[in-house]
mmCIF file of the N, C-alpha and C atoms, coordinates in Angstrom:
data_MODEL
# 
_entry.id   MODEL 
# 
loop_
_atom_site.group_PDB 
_atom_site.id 
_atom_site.type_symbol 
_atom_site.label_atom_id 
_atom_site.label_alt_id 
_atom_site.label_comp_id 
_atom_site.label_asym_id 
_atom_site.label_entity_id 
_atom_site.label_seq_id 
_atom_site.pdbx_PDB_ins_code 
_atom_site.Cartn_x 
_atom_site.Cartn_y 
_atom_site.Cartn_z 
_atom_site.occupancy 
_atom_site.B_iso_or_equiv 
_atom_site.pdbx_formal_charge 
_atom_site.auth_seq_id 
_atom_site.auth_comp_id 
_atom_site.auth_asym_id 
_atom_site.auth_atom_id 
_atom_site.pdbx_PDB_model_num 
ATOM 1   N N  . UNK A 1 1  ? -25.814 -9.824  9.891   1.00 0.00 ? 1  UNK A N  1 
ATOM 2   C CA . UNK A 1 1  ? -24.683 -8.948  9.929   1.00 0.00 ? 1  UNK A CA 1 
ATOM 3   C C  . UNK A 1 1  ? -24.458 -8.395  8.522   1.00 0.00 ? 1  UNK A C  1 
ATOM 4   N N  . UNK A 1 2  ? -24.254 -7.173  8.329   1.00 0.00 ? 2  UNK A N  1 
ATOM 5   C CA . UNK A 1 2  ? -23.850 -6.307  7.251   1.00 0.00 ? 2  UNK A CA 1 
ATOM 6   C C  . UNK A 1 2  ? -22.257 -5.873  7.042   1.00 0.00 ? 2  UNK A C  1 
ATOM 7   N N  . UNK A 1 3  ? -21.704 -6.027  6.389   1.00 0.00 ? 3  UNK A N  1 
ATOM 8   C CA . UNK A 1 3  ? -20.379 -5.401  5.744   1.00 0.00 ? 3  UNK A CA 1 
ATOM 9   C C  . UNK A 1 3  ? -20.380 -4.343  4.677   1.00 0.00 ? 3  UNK A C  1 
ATOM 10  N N  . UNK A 1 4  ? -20.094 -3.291  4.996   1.00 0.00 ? 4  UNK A N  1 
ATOM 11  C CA . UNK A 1 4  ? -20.836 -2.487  3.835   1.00 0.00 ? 4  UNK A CA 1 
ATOM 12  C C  . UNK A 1 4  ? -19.622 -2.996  2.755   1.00 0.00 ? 4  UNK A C  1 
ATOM 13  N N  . UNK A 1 5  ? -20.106 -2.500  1.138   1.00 0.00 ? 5  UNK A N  1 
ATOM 14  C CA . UNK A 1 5  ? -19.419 -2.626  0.117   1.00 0.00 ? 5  UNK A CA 1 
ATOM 15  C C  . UNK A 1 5  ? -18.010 -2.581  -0.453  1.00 0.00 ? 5  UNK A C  1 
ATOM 16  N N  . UNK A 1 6  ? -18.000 -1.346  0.152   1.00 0.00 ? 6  UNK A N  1 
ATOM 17  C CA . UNK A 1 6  ? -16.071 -0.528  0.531   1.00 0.00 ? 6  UNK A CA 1 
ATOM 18  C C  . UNK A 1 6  ? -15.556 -1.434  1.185   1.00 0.00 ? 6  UNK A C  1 
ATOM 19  N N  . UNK A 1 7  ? -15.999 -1.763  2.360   1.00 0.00 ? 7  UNK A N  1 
ATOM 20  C CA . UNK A 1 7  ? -14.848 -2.497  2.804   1.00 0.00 ? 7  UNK A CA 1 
ATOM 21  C C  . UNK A 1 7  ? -14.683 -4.084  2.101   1.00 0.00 ? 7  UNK A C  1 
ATOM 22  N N  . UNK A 1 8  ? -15.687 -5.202  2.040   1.00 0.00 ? 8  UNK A N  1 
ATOM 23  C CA . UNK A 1 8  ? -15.606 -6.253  1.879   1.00 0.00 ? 8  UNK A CA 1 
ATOM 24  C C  . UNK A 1 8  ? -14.914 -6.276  0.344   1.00 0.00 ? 8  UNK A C  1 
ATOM 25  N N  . UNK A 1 9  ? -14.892 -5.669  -0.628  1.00 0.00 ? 9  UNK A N  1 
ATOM 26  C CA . UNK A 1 9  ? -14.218 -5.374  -2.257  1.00 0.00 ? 9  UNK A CA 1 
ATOM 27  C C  . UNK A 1 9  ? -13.035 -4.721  -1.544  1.00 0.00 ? 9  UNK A C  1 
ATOM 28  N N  . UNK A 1 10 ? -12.476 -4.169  -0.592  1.00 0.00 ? 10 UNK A N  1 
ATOM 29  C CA . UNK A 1 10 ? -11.203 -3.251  -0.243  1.00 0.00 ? 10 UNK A CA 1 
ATOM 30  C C  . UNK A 1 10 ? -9.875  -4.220  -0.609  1.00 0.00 ? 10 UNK A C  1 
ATOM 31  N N  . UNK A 1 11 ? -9.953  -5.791  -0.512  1.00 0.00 ? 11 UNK A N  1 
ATOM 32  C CA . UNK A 1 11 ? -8.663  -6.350  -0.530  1.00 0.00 ? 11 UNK A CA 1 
ATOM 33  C C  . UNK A 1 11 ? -8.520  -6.451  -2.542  1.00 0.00 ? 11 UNK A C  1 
ATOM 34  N N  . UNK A 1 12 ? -9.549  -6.311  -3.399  1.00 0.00 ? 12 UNK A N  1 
ATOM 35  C CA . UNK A 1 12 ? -9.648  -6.249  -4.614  1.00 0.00 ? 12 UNK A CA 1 
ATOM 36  C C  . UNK A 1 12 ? -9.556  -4.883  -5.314  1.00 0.00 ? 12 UNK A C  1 
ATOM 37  N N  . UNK A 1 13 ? -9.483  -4.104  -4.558  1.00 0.00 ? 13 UNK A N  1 
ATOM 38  C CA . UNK A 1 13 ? -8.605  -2.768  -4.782  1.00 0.00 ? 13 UNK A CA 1 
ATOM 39  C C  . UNK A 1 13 ? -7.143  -2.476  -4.304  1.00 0.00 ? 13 UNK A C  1 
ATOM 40  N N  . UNK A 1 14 ? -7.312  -3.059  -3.120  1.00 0.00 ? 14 UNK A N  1 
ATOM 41  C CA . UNK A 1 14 ? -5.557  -2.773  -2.969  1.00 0.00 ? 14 UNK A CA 1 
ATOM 42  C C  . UNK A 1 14 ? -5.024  -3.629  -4.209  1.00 0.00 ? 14 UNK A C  1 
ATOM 43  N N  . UNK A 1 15 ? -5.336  -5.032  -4.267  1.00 0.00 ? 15 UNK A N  1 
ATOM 44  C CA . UNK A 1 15 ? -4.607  -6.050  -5.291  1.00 0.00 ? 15 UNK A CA 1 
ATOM 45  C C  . UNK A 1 15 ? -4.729  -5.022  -6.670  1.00 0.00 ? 15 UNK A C  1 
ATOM 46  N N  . UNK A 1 16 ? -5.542  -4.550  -6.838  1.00 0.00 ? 16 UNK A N  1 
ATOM 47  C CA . UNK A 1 16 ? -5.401  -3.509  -8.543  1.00 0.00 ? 16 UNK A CA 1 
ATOM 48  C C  . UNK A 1 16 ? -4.493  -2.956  -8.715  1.00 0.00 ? 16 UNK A C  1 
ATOM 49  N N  . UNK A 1 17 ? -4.456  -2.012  -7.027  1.00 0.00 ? 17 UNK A N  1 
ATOM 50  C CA . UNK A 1 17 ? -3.430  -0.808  -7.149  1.00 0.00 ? 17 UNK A CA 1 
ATOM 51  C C  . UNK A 1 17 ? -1.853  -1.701  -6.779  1.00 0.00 ? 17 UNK A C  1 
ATOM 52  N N  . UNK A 1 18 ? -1.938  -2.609  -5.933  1.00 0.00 ? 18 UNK A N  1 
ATOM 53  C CA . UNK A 1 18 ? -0.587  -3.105  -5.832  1.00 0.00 ? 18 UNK A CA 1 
ATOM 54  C C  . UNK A 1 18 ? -0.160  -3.367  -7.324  1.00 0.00 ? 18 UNK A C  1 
ATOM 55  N N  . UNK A 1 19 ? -0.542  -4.035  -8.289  1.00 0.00 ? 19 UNK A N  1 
ATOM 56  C CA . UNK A 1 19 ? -0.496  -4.581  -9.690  1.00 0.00 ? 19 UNK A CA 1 
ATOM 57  C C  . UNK A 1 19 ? 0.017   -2.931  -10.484 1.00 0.00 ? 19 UNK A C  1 
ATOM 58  N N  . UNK A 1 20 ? -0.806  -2.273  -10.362 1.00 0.00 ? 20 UNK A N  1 
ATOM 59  C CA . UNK A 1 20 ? -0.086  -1.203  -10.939 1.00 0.00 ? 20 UNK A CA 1 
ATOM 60  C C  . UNK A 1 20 ? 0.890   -0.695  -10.537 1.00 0.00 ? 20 UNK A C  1 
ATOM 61  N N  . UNK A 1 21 ? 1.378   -0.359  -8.940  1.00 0.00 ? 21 UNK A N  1 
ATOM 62  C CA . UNK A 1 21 ? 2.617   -0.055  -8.298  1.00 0.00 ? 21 UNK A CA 1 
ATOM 63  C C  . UNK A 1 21 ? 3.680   -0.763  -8.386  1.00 0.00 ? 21 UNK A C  1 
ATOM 64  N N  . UNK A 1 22 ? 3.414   -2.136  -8.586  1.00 0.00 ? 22 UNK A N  1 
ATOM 65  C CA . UNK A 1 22 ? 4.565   -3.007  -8.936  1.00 0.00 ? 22 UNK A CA 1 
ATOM 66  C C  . UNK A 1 22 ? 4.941   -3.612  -7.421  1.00 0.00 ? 22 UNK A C  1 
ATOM 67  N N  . UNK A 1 23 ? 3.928   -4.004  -6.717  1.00 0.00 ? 23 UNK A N  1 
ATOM 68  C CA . UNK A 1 23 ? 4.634   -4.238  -5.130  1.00 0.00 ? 23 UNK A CA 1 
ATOM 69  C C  . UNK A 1 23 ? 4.416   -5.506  -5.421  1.00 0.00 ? 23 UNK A C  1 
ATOM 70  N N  . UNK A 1 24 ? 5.160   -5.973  -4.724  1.00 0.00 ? 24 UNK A N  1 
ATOM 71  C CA . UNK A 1 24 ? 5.494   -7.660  -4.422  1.00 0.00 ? 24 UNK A CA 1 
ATOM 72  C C  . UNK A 1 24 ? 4.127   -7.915  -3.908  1.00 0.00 ? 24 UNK A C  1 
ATOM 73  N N  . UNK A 1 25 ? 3.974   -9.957  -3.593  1.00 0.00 ? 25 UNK A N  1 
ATOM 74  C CA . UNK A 1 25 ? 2.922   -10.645 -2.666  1.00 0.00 ? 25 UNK A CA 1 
ATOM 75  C C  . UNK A 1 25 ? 2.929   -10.153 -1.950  1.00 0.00 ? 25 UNK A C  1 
ATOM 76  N N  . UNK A 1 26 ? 4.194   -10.173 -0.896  1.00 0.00 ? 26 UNK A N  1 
ATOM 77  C CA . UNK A 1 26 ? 4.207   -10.095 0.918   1.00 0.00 ? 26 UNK A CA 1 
ATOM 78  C C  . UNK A 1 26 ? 3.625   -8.592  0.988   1.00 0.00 ? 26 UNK A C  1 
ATOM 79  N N  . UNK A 1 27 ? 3.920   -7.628  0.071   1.00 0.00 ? 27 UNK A N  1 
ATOM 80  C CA . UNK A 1 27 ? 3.362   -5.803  0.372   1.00 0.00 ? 27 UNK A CA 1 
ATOM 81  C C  . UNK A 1 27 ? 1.734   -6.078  0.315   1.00 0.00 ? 27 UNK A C  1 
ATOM 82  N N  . UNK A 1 28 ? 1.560   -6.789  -0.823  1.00 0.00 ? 28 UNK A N  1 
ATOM 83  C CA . UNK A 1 28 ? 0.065   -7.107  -1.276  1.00 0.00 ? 28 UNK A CA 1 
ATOM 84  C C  . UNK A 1 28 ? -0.776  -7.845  -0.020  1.00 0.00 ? 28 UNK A C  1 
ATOM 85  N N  . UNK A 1 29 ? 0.140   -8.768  0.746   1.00 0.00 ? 29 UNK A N  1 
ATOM 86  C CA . UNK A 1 29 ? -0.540  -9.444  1.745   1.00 0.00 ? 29 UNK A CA 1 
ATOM 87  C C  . UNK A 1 29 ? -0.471  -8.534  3.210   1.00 0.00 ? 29 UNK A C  1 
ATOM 88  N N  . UNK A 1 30 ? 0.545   -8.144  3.250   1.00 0.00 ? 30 UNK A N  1 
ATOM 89  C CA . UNK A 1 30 ? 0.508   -7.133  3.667   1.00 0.00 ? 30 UNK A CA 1 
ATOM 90  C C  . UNK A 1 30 ? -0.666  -5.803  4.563   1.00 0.00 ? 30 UNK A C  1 
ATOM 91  N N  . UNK A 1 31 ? -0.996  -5.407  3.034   1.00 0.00 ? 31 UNK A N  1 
ATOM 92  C CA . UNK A 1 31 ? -1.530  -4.568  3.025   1.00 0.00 ? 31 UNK A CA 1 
ATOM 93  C C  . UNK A 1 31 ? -3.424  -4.930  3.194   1.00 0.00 ? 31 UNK A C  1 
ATOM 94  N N  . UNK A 1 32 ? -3.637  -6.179  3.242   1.00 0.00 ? 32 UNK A N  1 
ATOM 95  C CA . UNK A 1 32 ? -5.070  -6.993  2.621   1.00 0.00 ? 32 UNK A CA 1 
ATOM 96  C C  . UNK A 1 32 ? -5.108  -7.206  4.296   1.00 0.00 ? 32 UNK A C  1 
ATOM 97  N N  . UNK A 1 33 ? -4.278  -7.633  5.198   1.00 0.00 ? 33 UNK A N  1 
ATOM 98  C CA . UNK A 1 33 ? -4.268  -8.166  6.383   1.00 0.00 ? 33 UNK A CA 1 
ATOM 99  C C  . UNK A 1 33 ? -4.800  -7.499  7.198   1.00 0.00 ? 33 UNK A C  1 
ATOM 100 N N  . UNK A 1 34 ? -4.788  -5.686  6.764   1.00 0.00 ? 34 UNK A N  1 
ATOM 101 C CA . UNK A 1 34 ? -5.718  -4.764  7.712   1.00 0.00 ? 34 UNK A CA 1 
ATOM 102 C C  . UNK A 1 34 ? -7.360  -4.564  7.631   1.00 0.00 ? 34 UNK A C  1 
ATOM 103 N N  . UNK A 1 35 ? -7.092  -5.501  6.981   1.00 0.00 ? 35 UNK A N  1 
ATOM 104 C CA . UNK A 1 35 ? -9.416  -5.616  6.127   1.00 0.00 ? 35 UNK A CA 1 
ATOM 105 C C  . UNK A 1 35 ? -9.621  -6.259  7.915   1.00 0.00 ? 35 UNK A C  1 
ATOM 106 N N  . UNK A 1 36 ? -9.052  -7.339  8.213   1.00 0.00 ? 36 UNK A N  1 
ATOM 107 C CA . UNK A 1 36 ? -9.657  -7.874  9.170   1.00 0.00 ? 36 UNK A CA 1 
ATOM 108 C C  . UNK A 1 36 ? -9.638  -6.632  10.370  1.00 0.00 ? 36 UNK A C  1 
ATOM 109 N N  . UNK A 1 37 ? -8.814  -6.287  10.979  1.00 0.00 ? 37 UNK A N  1 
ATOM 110 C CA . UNK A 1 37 ? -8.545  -5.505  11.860  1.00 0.00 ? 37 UNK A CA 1 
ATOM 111 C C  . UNK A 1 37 ? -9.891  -4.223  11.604  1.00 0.00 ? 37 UNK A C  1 
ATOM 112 N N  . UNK A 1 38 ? -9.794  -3.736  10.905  1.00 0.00 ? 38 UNK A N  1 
ATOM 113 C CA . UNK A 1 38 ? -10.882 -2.921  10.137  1.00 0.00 ? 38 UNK A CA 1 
ATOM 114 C C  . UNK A 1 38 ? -12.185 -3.587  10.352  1.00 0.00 ? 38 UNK A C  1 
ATOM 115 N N  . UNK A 1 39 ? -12.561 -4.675  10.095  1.00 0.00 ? 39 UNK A N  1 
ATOM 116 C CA . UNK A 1 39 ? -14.030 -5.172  10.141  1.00 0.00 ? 39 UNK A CA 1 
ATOM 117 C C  . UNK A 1 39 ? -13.887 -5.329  11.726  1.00 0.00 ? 39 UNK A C  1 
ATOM 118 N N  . UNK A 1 40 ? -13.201 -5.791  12.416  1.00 0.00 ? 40 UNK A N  1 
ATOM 119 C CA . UNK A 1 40 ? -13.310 -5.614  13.737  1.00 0.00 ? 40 UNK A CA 1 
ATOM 120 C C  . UNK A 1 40 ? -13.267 -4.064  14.043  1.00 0.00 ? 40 UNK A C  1 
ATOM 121 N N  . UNK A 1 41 ? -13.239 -3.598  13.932  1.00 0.00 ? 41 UNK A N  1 
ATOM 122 C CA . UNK A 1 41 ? -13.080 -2.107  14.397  1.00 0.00 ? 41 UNK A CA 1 
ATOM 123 C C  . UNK A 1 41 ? -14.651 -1.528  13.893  1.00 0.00 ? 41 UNK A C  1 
ATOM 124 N N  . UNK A 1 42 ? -14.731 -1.628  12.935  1.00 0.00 ? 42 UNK A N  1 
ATOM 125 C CA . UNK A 1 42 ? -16.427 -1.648  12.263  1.00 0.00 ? 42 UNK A CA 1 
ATOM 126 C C  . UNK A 1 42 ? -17.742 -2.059  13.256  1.00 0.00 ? 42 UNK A C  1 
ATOM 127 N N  . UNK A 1 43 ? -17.298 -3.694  13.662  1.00 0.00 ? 43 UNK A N  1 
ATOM 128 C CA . UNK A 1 43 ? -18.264 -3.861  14.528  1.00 0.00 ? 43 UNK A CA 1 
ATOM 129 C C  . UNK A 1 43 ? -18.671 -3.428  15.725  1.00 0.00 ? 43 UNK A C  1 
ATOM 130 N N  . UNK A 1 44 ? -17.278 -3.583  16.297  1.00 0.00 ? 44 UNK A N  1 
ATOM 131 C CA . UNK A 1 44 ? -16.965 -2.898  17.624  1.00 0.00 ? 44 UNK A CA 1 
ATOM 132 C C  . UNK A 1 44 ? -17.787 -1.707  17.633  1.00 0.00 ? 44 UNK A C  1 
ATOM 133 N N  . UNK A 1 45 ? -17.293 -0.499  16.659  1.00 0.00 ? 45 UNK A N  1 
ATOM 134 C CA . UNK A 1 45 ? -17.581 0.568   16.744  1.00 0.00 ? 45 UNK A CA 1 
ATOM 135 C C  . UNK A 1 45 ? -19.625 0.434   16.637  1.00 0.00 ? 45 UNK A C  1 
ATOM 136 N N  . UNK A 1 46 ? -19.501 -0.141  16.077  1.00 0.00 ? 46 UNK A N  1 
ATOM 137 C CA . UNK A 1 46 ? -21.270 -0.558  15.515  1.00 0.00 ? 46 UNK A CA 1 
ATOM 138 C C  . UNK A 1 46 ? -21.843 -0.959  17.040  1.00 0.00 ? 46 UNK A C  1 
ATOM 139 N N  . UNK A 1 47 ? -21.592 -1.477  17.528  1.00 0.00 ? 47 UNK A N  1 
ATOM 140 C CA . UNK A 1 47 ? -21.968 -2.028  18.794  1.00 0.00 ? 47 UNK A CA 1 
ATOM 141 C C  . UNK A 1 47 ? -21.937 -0.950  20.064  1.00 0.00 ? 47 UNK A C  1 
ATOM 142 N N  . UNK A 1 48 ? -20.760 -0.768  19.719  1.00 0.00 ? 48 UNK A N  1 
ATOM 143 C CA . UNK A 1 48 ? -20.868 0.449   20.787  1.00 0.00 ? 48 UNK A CA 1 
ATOM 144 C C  . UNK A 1 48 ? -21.432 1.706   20.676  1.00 0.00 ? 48 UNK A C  1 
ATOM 145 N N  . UNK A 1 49 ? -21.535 1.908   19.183  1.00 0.00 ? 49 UNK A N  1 
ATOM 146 C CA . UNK A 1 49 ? -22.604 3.550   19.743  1.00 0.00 ? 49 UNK A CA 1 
ATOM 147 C C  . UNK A 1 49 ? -24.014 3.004   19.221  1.00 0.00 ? 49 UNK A C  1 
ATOM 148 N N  . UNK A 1 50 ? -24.441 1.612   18.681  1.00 0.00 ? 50 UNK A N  1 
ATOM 149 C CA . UNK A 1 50 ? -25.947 1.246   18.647  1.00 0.00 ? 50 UNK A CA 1 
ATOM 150 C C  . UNK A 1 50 ? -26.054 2.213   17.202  1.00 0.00 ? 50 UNK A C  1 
ATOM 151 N N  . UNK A 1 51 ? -25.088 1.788   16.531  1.00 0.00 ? 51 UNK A N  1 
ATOM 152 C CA . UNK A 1 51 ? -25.378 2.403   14.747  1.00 0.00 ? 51 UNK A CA 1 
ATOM 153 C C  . UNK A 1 51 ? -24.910 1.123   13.727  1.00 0.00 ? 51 UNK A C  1 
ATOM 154 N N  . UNK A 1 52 ? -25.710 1.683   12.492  1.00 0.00 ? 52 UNK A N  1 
ATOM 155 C CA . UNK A 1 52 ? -24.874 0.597   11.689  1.00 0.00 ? 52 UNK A CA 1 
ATOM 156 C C  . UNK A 1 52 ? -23.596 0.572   11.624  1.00 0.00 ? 52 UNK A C  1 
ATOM 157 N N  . UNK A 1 53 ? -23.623 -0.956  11.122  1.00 0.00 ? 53 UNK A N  1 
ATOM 158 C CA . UNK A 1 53 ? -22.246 -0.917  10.661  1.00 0.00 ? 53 UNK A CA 1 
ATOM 159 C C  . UNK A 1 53 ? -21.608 -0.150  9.232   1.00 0.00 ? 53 UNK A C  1 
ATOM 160 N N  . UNK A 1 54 ? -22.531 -0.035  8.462   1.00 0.00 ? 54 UNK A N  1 
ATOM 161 C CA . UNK A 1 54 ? -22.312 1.287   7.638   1.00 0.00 ? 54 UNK A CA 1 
ATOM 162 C C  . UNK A 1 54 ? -21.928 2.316   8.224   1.00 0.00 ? 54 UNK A C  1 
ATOM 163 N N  . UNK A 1 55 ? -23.181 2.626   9.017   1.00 0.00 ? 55 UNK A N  1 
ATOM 164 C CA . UNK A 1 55 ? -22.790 3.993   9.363   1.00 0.00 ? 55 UNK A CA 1 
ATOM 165 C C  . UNK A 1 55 ? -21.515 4.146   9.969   1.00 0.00 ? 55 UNK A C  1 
ATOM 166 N N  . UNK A 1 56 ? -21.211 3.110   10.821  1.00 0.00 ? 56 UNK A N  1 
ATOM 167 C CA . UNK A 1 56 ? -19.390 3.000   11.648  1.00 0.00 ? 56 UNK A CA 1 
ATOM 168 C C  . UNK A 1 56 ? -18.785 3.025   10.757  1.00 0.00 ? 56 UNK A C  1 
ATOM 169 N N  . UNK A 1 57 ? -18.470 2.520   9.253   1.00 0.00 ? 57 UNK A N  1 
ATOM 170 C CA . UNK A 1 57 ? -17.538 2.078   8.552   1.00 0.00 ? 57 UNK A CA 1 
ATOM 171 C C  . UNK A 1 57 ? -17.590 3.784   7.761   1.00 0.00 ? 57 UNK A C  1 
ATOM 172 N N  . UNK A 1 58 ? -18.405 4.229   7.636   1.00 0.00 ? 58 UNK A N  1 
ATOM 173 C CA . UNK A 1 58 ? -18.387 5.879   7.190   1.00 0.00 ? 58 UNK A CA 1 
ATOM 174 C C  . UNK A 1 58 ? -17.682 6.478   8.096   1.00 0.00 ? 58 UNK A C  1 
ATOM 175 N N  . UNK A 1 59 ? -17.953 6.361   9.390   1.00 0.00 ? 59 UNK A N  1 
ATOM 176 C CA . UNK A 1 59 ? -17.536 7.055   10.657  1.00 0.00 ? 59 UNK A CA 1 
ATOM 177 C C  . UNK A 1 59 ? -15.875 6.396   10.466  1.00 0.00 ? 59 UNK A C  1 
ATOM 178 N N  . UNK A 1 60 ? -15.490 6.187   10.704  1.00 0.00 ? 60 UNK A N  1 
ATOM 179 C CA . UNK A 1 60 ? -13.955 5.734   10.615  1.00 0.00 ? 60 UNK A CA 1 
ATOM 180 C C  . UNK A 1 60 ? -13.357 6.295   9.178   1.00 0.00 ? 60 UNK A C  1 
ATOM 181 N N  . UNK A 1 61 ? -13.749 5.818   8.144   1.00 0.00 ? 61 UNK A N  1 
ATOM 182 C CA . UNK A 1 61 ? -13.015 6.484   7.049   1.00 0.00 ? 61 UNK A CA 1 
ATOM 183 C C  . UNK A 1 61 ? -13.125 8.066   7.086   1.00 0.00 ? 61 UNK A C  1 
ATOM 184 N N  . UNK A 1 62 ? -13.923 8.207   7.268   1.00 0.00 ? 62 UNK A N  1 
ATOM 185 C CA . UNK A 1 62 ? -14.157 10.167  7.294   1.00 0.00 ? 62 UNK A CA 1 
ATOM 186 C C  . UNK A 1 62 ? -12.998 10.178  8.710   1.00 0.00 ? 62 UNK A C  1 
ATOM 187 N N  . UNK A 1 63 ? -12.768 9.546   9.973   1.00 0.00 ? 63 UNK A N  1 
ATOM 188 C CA . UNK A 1 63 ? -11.962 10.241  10.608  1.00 0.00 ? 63 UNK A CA 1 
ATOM 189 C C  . UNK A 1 63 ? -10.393 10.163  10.201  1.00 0.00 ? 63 UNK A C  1 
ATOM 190 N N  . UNK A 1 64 ? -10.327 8.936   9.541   1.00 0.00 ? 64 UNK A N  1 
ATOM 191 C CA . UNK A 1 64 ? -8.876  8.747   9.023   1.00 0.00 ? 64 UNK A CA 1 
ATOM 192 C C  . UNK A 1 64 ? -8.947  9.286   7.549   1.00 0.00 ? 64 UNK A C  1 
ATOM 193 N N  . UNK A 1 65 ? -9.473  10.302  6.876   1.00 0.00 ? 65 UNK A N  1 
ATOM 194 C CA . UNK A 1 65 ? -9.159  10.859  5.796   1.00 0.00 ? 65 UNK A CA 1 
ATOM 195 C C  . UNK A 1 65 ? -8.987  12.421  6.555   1.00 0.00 ? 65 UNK A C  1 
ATOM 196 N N  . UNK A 1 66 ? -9.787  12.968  7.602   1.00 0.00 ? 66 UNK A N  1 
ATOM 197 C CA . UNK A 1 66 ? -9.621  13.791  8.328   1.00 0.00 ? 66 UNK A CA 1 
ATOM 198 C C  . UNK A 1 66 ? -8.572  14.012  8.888   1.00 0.00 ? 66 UNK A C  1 
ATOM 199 N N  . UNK A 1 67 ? -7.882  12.760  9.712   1.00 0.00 ? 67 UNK A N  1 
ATOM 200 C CA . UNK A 1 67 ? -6.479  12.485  9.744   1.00 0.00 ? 67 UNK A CA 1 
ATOM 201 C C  . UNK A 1 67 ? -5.199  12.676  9.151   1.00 0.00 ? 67 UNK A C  1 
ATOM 202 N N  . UNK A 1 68 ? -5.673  12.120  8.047   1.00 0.00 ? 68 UNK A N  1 
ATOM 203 C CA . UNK A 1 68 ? -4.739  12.658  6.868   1.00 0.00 ? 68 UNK A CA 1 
ATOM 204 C C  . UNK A 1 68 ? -4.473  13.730  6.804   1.00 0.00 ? 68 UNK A C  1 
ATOM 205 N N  . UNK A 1 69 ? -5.465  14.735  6.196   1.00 0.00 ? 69 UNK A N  1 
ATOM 206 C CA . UNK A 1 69 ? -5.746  15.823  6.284   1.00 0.00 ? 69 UNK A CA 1 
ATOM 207 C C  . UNK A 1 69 ? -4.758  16.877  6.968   1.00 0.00 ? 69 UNK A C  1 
ATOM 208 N N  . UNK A 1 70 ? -4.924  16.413  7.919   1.00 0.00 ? 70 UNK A N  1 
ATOM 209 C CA . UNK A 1 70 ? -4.646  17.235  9.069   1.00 0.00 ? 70 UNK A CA 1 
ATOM 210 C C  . UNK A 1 70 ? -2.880  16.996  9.180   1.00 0.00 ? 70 UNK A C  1 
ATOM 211 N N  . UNK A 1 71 ? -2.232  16.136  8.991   1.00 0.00 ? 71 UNK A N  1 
ATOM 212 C CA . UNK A 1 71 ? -0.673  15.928  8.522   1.00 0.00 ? 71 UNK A CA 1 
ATOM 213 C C  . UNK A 1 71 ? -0.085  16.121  8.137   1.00 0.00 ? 71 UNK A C  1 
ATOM 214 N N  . UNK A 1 72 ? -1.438  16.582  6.466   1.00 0.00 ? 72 UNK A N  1 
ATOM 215 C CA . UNK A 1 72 ? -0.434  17.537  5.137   1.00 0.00 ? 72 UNK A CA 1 
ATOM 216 C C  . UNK A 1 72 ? -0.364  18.793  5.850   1.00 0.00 ? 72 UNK A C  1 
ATOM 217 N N  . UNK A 1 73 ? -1.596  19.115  6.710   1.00 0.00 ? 73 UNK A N  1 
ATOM 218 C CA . UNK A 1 73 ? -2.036  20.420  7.229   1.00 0.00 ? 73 UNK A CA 1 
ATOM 219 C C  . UNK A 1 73 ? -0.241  21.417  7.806   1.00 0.00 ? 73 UNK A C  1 
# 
């Protein structure tokens, strides 16, 4: 099984940026608690269309930055 890079380092970036924002533990824990949900969503997605899990974990961030996107839009 593969985890690509981004995600498995993701709870050591939020902790950076929480540290600079000034957010409490519980925001920090918080915010680290969606890595799991995310790696499930990774695999899932990996499994079901028969791609990496890279490639899923690309596929999801490109749709939720697309997402975004589309809000400011």
């Amino acid at each position: 099984m593969y985890a690509p890079d981004f995600l498995i380092n993701a709870g050591g970036i939020i902790n950076v940026y929480a540290e600079l924002e000034n957010y409490g533990k519980q925001e920090i824990i918080r915010k680290t608690e969606n890595i799991y949900t995310t790696t499930l969503e990774i695999l899932n997605k990996a499994e079901l269309e028969d791609i990496t899990t890279h490639q899923a974990a690309l596929n999801i961030a490109q749709a939720r930055i697309d997402a975004r996107k589309a809000e400011k839009a």
